[in-house]
MITORLUM-840213 format. One record per residue (C-alpha): residue in three letters; chain; x, y, z. Coordinates in steps of 0.25 Angstrom, whole numbers, plus 2048, in hexadecimal, padded with zeros to 3 digits. Example, Ala and Ser with C-alpha at 12.3 -4.5 7.8 and 13.67 -1.06 7.14 Angstrom:
BEGIN
<pt><residu>ALA</residu><chaine>A</chaine><east>831</east><north>7EE</north><up>81F</up></pt>
<pt><residu>SER</residu><chaine>A</chaine><east>837</east><north>7FC</north><up>81D</up></pt>
***
This chain:
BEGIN
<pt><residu>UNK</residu><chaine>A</chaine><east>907</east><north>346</north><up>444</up></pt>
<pt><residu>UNK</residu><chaine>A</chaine><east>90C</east><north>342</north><up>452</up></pt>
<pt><residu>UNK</residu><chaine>A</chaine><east>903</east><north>34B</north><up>45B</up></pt>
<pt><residu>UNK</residu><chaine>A</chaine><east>8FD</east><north>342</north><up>468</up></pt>
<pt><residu>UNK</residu><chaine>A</chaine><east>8F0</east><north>342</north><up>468</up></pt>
<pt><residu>UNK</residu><chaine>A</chaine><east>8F1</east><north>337</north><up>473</up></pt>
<pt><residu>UNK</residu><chaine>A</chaine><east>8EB</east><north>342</north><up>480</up></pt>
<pt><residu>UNK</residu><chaine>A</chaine><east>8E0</east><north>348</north><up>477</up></pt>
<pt><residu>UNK</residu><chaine>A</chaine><east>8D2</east><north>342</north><up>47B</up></pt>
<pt><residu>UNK</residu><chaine>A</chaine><east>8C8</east><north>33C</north><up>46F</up></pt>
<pt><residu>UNK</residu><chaine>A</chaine><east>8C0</east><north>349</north><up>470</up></pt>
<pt><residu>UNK</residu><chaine>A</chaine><east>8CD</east><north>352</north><up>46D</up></pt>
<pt><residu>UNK</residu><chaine>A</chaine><east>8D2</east><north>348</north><up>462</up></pt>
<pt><residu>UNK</residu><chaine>A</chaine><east>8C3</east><north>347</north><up>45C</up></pt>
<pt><residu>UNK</residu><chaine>A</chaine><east>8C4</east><north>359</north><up>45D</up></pt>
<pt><residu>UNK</residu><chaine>A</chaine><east>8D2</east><north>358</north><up>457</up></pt>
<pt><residu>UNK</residu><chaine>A</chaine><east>8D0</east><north>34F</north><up>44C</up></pt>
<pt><residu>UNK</residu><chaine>A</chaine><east>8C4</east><north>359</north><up>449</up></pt>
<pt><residu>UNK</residu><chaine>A</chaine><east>8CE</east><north>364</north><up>449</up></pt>
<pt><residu>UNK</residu><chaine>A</chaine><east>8D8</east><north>35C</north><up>440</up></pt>
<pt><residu>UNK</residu><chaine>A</chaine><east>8CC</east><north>358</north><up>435</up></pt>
<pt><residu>UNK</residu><chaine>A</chaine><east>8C7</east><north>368</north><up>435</up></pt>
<pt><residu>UNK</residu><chaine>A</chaine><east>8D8</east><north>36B</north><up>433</up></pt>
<pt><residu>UNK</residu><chaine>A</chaine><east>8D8</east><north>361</north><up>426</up></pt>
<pt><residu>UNK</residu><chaine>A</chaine><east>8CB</east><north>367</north><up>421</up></pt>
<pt><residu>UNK</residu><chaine>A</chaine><east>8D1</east><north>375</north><up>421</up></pt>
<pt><residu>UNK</residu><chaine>A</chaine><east>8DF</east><north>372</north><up>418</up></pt>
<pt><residu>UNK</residu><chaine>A</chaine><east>8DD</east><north>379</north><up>40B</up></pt>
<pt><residu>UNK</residu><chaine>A</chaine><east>8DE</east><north>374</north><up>3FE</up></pt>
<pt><residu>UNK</residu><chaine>A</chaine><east>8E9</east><north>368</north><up>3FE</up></pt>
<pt><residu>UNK</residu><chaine>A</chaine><east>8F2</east><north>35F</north><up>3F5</up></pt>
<pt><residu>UNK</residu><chaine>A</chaine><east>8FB</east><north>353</north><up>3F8</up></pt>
<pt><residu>UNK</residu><chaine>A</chaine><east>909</east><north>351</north><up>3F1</up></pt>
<pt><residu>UNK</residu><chaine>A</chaine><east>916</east><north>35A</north><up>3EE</up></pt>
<pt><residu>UNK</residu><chaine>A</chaine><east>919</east><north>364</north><up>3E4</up></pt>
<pt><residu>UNK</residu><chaine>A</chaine><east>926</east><north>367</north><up>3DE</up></pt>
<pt><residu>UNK</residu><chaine>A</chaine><east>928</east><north>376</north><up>3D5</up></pt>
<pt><residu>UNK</residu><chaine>A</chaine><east>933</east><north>376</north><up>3CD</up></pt>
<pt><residu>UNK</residu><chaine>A</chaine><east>938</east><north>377</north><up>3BF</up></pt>
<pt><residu>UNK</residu><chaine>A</chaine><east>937</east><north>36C</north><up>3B4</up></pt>
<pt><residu>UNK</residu><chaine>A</chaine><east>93F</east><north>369</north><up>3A5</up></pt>
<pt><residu>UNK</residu><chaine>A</chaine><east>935</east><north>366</north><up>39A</up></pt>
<pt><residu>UNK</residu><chaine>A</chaine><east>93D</east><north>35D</north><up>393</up></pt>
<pt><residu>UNK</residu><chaine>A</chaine><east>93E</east><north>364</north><up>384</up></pt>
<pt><residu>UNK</residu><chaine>A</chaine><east>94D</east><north>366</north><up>381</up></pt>
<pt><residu>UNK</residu><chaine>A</chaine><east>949</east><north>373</north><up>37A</up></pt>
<pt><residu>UNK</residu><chaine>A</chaine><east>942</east><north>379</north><up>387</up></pt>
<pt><residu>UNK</residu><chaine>A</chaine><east>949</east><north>386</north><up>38F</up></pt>
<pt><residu>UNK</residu><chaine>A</chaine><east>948</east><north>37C</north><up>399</up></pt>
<pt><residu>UNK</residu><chaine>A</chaine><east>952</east><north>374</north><up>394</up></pt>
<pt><residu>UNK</residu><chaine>A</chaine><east>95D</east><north>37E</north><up>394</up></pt>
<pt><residu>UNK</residu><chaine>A</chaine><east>966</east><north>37B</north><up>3A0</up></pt>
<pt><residu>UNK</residu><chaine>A</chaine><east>965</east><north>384</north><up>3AC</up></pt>
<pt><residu>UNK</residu><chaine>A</chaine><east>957</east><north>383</north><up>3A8</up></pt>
<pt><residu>UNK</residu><chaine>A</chaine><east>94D</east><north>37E</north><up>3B4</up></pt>
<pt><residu>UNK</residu><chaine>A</chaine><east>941</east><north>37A</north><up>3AE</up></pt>
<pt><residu>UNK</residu><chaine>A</chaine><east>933</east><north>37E</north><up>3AA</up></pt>
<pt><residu>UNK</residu><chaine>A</chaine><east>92B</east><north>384</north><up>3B8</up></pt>
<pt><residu>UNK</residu><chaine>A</chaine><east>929</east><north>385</north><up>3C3</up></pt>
<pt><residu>UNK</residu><chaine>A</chaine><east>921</east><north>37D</north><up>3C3</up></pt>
<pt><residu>UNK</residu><chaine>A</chaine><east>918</east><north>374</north><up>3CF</up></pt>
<pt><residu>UNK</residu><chaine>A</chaine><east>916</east><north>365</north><up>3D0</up></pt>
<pt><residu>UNK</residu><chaine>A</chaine><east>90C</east><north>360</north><up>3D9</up></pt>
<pt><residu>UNK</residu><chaine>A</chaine><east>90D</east><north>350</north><up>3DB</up></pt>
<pt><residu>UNK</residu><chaine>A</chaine><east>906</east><north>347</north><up>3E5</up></pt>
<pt><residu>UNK</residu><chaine>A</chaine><east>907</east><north>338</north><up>3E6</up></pt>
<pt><residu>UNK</residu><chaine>A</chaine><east>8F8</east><north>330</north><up>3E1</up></pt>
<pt><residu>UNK</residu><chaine>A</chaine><east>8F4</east><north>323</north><up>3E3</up></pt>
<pt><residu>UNK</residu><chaine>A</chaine><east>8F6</east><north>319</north><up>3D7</up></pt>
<pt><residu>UNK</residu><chaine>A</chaine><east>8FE</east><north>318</north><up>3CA</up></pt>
<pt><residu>UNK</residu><chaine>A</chaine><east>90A</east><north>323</north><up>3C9</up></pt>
<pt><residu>UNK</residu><chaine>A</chaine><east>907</east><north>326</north><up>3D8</up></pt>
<pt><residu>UNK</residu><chaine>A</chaine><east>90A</east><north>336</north><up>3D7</up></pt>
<pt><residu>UNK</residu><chaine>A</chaine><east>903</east><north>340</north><up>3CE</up></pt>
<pt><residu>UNK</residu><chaine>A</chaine><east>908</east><north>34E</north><up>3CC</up></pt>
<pt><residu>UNK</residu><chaine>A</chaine><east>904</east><north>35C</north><up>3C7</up></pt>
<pt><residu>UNK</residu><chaine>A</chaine><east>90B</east><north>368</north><up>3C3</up></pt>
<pt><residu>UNK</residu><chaine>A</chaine><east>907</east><north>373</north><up>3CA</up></pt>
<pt><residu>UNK</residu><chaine>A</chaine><east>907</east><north>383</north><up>3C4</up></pt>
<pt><residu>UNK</residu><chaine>A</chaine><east>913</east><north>38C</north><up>3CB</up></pt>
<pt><residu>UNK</residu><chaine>A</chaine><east>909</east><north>394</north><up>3D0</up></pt>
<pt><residu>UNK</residu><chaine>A</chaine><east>901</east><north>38A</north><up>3D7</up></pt>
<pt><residu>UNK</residu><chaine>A</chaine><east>90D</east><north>382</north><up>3DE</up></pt>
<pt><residu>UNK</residu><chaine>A</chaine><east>90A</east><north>38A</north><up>3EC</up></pt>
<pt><residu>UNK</residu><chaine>A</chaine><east>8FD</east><north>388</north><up>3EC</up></pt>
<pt><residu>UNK</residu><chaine>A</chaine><east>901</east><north>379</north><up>3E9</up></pt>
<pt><residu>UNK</residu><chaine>A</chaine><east>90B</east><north>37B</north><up>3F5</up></pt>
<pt><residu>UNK</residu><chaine>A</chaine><east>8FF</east><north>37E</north><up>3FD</up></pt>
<pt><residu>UNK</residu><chaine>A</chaine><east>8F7</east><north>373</north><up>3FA</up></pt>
<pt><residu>UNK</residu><chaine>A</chaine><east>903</east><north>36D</north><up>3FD</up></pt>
<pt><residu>UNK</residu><chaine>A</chaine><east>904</east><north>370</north><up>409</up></pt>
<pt><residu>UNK</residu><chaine>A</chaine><east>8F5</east><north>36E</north><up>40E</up></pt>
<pt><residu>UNK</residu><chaine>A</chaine><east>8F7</east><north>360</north><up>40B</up></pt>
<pt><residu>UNK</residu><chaine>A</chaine><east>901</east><north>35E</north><up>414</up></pt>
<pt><residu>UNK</residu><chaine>A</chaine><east>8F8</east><north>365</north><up>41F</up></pt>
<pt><residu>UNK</residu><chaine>A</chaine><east>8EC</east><north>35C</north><up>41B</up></pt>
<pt><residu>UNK</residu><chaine>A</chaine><east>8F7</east><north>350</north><up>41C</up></pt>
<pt><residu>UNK</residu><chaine>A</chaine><east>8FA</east><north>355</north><up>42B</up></pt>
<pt><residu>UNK</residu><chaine>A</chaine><east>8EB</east><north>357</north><up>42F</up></pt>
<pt><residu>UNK</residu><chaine>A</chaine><east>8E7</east><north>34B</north><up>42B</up></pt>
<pt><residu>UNK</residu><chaine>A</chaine><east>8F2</east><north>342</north><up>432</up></pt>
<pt><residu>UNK</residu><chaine>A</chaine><east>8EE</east><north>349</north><up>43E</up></pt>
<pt><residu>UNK</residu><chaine>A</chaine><east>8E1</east><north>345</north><up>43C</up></pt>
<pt><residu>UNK</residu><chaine>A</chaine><east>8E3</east><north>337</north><up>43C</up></pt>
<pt><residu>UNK</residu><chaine>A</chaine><east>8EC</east><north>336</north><up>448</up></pt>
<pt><residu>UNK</residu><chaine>A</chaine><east>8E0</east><north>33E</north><up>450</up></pt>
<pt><residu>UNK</residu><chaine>A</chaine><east>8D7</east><north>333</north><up>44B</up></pt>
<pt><residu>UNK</residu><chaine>A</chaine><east>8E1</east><north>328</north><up>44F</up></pt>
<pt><residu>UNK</residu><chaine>A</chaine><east>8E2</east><north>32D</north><up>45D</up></pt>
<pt><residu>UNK</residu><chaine>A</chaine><east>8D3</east><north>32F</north><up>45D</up></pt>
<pt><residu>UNK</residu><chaine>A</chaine><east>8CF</east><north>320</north><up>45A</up></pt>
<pt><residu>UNK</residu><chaine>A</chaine><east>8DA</east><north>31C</north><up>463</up></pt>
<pt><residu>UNK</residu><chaine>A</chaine><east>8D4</east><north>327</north><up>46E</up></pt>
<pt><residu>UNK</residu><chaine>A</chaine><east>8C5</east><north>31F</north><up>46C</up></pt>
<pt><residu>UNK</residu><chaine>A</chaine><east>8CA</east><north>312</north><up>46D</up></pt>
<pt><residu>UNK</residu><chaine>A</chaine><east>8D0</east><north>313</north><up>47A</up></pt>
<pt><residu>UNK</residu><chaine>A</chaine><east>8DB</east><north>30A</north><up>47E</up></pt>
<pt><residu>UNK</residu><chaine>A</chaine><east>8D9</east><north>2FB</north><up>47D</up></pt>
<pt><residu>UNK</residu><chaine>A</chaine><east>8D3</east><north>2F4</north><up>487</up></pt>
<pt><residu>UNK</residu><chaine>A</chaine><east>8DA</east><north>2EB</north><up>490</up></pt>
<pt><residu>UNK</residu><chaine>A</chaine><east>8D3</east><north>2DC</north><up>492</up></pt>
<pt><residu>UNK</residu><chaine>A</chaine><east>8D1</east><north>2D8</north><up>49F</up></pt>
<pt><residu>UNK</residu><chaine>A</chaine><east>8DB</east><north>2CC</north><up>4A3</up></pt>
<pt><residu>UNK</residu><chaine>A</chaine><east>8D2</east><north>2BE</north><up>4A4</up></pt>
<pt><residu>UNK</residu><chaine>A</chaine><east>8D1</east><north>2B9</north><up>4B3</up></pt>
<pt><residu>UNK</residu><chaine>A</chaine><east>8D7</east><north>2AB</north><up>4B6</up></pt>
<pt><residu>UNK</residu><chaine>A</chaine><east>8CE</east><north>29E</north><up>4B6</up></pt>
<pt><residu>UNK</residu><chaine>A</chaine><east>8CB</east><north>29B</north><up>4C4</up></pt>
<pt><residu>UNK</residu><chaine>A</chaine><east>8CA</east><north>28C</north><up>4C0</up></pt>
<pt><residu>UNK</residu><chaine>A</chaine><east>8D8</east><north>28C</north><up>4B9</up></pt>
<pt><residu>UNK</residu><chaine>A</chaine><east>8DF</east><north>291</north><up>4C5</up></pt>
<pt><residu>UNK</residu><chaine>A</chaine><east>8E3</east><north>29E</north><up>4BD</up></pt>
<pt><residu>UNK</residu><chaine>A</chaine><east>8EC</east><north>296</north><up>4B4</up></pt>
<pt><residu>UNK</residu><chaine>A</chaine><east>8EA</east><north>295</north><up>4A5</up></pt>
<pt><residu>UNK</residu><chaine>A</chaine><east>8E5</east><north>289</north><up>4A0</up></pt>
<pt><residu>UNK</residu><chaine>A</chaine><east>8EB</east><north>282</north><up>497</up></pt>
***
């Protein structure tokens, strides 16, 4: 998310991170994907909605989300009155999303914060019997 977390100590990351977690715990019900409302042609030539001028049956919602595997999206349609509480859910997701990429930079900086900076090896002393040259 860009924050610096670079001046915090390990105890203020580890009482952050806690904070974070507690946040993503509390994001209410959630969904991931899009949704799109808007009207739709049915197809039968004989249908009111096939006169011109005419928009379509609807509204109407349509949830989608991409899935692992064949076809690699699925969809649902979702009833007028329920598109805002879709929205919502919506919504949540992308504040679940944010939560828990701040999450993870907190833990990265931690483990980095615990391990310390690398530790520097002391230079060899030169061979009294070699004259301080290399041999060869």
């Amino acid at each position: 998310m860009g924050k610096d977390y670079s001046a915090m100590t390990v105890r203020q990351l580890e009482e952050l991170r806690s904070v974070v977690l507690e946040r993503i715990a509390a994001v209410p019900q959630f969904r991931r994907g899009s949704l799109q409302v808007g009207y739709r042609k049915c197809g039968r030539a004989n249908c009111r909605c096939a006169r011109p001028a005419e928009q379509g049956h609807g509204p109407r919602g349509l949830w989608t989300r991409t899935v692992k595997g064949p076809g690699g999206s699925r969809g649902q349609y979702v009833p007028v009155e329920q598109v805002d509480q879709v929205r919502g859910e919506l919504d949540n997701y992308a504040q679940f999303a944010a939560l828990v990429e701040e999450y993870i930079e907190i833990n990265e900086v931690l483990c980095t914060a615990r391990v310390g900076p690398p530790a520097r090896r002391p230079r060899r002393a030169a061979d009294p019997a070699a004259g301080g040259e290399k041999g060869g």
